[in-house]
C-alpha positions as CSV (number, residue, x, y, z in Angstrom):
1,X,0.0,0.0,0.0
2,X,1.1,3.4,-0.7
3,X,2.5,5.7,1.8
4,X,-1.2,6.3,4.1
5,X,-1.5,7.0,7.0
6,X,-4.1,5.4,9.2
7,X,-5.5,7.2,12.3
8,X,-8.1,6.1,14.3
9,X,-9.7,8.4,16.4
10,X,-12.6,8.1,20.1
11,X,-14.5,10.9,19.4
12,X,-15.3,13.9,16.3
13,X,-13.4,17.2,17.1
14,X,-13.9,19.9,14.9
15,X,-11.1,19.8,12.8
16,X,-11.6,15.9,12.0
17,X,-15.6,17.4,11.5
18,X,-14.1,19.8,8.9
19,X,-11.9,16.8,7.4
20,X,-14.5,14.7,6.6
21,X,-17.4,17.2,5.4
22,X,-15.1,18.4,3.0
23,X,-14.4,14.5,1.7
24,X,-18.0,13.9,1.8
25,X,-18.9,17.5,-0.4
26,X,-16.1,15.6,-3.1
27,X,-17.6,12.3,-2.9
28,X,-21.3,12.9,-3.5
29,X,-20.3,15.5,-6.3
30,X,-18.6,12.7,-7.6
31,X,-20.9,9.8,-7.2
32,X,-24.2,12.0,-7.2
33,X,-25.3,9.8,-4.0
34,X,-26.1,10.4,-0.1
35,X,-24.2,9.1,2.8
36,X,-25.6,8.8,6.6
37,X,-22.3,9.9,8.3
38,X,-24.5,11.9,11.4
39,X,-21.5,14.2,11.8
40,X,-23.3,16.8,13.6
41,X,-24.4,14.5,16.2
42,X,-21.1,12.9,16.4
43,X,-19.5,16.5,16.9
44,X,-21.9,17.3,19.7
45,X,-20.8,14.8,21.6
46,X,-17.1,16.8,21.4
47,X,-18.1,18.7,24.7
48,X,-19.7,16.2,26.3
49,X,-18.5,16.0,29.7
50,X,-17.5,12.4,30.1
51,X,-15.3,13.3,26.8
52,X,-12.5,12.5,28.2
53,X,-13.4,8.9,29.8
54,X,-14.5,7.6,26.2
55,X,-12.7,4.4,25.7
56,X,-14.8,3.6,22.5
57,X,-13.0,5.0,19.0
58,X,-15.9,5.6,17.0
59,X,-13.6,7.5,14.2
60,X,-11.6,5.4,11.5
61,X,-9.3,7.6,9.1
62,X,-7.0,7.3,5.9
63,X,-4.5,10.3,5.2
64,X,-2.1,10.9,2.9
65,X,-0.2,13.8,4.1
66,X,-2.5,16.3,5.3
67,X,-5.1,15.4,3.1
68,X,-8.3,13.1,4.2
69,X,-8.7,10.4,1.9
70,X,-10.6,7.6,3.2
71,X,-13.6,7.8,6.5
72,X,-15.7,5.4,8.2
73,X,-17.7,6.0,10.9
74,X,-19.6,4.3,13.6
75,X,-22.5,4.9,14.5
76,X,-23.6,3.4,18.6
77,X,-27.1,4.1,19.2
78,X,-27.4,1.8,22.1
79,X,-28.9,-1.8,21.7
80,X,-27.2,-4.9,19.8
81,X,-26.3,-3.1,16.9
82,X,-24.0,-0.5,15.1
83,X,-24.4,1.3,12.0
84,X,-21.2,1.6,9.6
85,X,-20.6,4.0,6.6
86,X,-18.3,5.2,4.8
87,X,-15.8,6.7,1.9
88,X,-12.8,7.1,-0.2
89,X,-11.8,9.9,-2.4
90,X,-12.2,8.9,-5.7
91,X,-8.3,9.6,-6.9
92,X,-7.6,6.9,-4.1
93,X,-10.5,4.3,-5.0
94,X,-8.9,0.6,-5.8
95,X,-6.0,1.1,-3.7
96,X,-7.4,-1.1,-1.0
97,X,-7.9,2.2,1.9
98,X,-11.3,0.9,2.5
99,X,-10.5,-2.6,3.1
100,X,-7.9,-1.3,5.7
101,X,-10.4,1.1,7.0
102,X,-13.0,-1.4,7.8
103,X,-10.4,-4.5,9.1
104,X,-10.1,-1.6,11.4
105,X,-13.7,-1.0,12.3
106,X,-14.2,-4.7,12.6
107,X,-11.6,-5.4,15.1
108,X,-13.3,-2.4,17.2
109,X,-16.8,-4.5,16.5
110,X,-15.5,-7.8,17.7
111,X,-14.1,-5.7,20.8
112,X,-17.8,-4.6,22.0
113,X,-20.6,-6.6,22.8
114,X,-23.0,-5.8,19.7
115,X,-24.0,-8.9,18.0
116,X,-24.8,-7.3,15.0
117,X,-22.7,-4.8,12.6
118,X,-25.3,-3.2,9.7
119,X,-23.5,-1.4,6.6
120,X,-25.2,1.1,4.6
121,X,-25.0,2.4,0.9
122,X,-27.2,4.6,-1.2
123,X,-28.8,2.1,-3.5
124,X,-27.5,4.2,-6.5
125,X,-23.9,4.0,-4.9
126,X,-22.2,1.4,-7.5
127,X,-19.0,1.4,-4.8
128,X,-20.6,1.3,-1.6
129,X,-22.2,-2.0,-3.4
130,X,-19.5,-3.5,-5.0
131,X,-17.4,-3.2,-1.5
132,X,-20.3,-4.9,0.3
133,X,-20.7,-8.0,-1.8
134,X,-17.3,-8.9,-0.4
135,X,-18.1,-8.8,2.9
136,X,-20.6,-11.8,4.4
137,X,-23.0,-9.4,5.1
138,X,-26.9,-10.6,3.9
139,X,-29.4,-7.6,3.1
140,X,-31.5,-6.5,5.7
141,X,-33.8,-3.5,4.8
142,X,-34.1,-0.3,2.9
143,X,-35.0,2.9,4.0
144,X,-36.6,6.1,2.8
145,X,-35.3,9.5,4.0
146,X,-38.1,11.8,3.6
147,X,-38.6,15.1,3.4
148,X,-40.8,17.9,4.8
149,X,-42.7,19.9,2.0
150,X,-43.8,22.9,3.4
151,X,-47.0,23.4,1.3
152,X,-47.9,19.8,1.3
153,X,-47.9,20.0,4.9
154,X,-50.4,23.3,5.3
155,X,-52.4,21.4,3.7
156,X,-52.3,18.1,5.6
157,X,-55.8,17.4,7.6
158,X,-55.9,18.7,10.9
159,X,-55.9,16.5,13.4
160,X,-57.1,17.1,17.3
161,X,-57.0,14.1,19.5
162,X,-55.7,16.2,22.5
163,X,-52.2,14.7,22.7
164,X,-50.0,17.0,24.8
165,X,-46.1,17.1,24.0
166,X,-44.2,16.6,27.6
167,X,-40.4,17.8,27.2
168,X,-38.4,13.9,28.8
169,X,-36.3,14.4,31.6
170,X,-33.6,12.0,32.6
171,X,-36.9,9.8,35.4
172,X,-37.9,9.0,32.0
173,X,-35.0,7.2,30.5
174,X,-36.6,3.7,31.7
175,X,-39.7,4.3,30.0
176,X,-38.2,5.2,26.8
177,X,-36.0,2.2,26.8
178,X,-39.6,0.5,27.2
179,X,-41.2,2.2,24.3
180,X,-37.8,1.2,22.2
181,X,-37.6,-2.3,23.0
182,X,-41.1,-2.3,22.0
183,X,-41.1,-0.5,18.9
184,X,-37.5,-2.4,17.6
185,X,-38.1,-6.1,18.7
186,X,-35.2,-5.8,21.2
187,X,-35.2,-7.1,25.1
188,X,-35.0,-4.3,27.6
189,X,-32.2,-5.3,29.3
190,X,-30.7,-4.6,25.4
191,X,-31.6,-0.6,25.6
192,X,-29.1,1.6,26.9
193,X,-30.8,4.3,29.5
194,X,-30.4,7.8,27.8
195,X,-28.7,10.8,29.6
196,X,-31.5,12.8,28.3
197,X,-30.4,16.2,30.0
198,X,-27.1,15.4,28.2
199,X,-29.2,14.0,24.4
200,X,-30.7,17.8,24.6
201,X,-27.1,19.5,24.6
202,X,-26.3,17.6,21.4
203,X,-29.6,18.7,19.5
204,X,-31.5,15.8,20.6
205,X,-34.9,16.9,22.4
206,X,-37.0,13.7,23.5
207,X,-40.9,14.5,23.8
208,X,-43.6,12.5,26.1
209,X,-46.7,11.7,24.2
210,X,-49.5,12.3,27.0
211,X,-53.3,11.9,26.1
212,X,-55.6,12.7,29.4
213,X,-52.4,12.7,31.6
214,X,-51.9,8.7,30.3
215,X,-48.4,8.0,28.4
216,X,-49.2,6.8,24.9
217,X,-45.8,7.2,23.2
218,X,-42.8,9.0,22.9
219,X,-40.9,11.0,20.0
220,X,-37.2,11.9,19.2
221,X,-36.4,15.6,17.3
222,X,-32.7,16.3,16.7
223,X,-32.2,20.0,15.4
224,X,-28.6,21.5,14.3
225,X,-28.0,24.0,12.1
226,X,-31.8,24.6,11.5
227,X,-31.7,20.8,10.0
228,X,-34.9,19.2,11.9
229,X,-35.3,15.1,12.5
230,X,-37.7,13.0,13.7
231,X,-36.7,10.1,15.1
232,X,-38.2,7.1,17.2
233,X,-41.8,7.9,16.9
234,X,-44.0,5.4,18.3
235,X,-47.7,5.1,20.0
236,X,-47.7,2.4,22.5
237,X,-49.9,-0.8,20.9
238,X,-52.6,-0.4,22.8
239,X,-53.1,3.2,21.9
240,X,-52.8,3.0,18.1
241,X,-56.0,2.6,15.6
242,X,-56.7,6.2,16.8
243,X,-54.9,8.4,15.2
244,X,-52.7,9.3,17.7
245,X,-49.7,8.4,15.6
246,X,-50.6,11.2,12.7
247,X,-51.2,13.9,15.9
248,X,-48.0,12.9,17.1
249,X,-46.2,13.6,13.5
250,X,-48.2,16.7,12.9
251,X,-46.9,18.5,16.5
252,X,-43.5,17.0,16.5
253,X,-43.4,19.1,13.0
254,X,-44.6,22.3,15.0
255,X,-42.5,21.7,17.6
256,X,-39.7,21.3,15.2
257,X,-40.8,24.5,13.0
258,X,-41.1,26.6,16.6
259,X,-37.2,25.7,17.5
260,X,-36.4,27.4,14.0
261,X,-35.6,24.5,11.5
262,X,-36.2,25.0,8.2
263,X,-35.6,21.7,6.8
264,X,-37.2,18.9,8.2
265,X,-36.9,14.7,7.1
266,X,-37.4,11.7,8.8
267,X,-36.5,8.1,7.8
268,X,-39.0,5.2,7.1
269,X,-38.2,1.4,6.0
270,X,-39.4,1.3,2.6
271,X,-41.7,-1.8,3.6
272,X,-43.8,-0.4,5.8
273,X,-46.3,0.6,4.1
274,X,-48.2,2.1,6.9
275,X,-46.2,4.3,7.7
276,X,-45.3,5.3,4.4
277,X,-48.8,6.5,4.0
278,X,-48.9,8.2,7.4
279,X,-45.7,10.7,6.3
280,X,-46.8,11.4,3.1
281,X,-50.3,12.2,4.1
282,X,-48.3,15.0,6.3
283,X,-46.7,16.7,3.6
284,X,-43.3,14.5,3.6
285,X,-42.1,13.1,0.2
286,X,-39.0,10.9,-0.5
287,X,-35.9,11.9,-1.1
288,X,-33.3,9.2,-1.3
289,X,-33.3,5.3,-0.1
290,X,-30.3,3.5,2.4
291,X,-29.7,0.3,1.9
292,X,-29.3,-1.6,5.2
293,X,-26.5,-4.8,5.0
294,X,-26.0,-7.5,8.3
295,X,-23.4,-9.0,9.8
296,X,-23.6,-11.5,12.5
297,X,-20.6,-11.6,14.8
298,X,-19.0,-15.0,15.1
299,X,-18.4,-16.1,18.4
């Protein structure tokens, strides 16, 4: 291999943030595709204050002088899997950087107790593809991101259940681990108890679903630089069939619009039809799909 430099790094600092946007602005010019990197998130974590007791290295790098050549990231969202992805510059494709990148990542993955490791490409990334077919990885899923369209969504239908919006606080942690392991198929004992206080200093503001004073679900909203998500949205069982779900979407878009972001998207797996038809009844539309690859850890 040529003269890289390989750097792996715990945790997104600014100046690796300013590395890797600027690799990322060269590769989707190049390839006309999306990539899920969540850098902003990543570098709100940078003044976290248990920085400096991270043992994890999340950050995998190529260099070649000064230069950024090759990224991947991972992504730890709690639970029994992470989420990997990735680039190289295109002047130093076929030079085998990714393949070192990722031995890299997968040593990290076979360091931490997640079972499963899930790699993603934009279904109209011919490289992302071709690198995954030599892993062992089997497909998993596809997603949808979607986006917000503001006149689409003025003109959504009302709806007026009388769900209230409580703001989380860090008694609720348990009961959003609950609602996840409910809503993903995963044990309890599997969901890793959110720092909420912490969750809202990197963007992240978690919202209560109350209906008469009963909990009936819960929502995720991360905003940074007036980009809006909505993430983890999810009526309890027993409380769907009533429309809650659609009231729920409708004021997590208020809220979103009232902290100030002016672009707002969501993601959706491609197969579920029901919700698919919930989002774009709100105004959203799709934008771009992730495809979603496995790999099962070996033990």
């Amino acid at each position: 291999m040529e003269d890289f430099h390989f750097k792996i790094f715990k945790v997104m600092d600014k100046d690796l943030y300013k590395a890797v946007s600027k690799l990322e602005d060269i590769c989707k010019k190049h390839d006309e595709v999306r990539l899920k990197l969540e850098l902003e998130y990543k570098l709100a974590k940078e003044d976290a204050p248990d920085n400096s007791t991270v043992e994890k290295a999340d950050e995998f790098t190529c260099w070649d002088g000064d230069e950024l050549v090759g990224y991947i990231g991972i992504d730890d969202f709690g639970g029994r899997t992470l989420e990997v992805n990735g680039m190289v510059h295109p002047d130093y494709r076929r030079k085998g950087v990714f393949k070192e990148l990722f031995s890299l990542v997968r040593k990290e993955w076979m360091e931490r107790p997640s079972d499963f490791m899930l790699l993603l490409s934009d279904r109209k990334s011919a490289a992302g593809r071709s690198f995954i077919e030599t892993t062992d990885s089997f497909y998993d899923h596809t997603e949808y991101e979607m986006v917000l369209s503001d006149s689409l969504f003025d003109n959504a239908k009302e709806s007026s259940k009388g769900l209230i919006l409580r703001q989380a606080c860090n008694d609720d942690a348990l009961e959003i681990a609950r609602q996840n392991s409910i809503y993903f198929g995963e044990e309890l004992s599997a969901q890793k108890l959110l720092d909420i206080e912490l969750e809202k200093k990197r963007g992240f503001h978690v919202y209560i679903a109350l209906l008469g004073g009963i909990i009936v679900g819960k929502v995720h909203l991360h905003l940074i630089n007036g980009e809006g998500g909505i993430f983890g949205l999810g009526i309890i069982p027993e409380n769907r069939g009533k429309g809650l779900g659609r009231e729920l979407l409708l004021r997590s878009v208020e809220k979103l619009k009232e902290l100030h972001a002016n672009h707002i998207y969501l993601q959706v797996d491609a197969d579920n039809d029901t919700a698919l038809g919930l989002y774009q009844s709100c105004g959203f539309e799709e934008n771009y799909s992730m495809e979603y690859y496995k790999l099962k850890k070996e033990r």
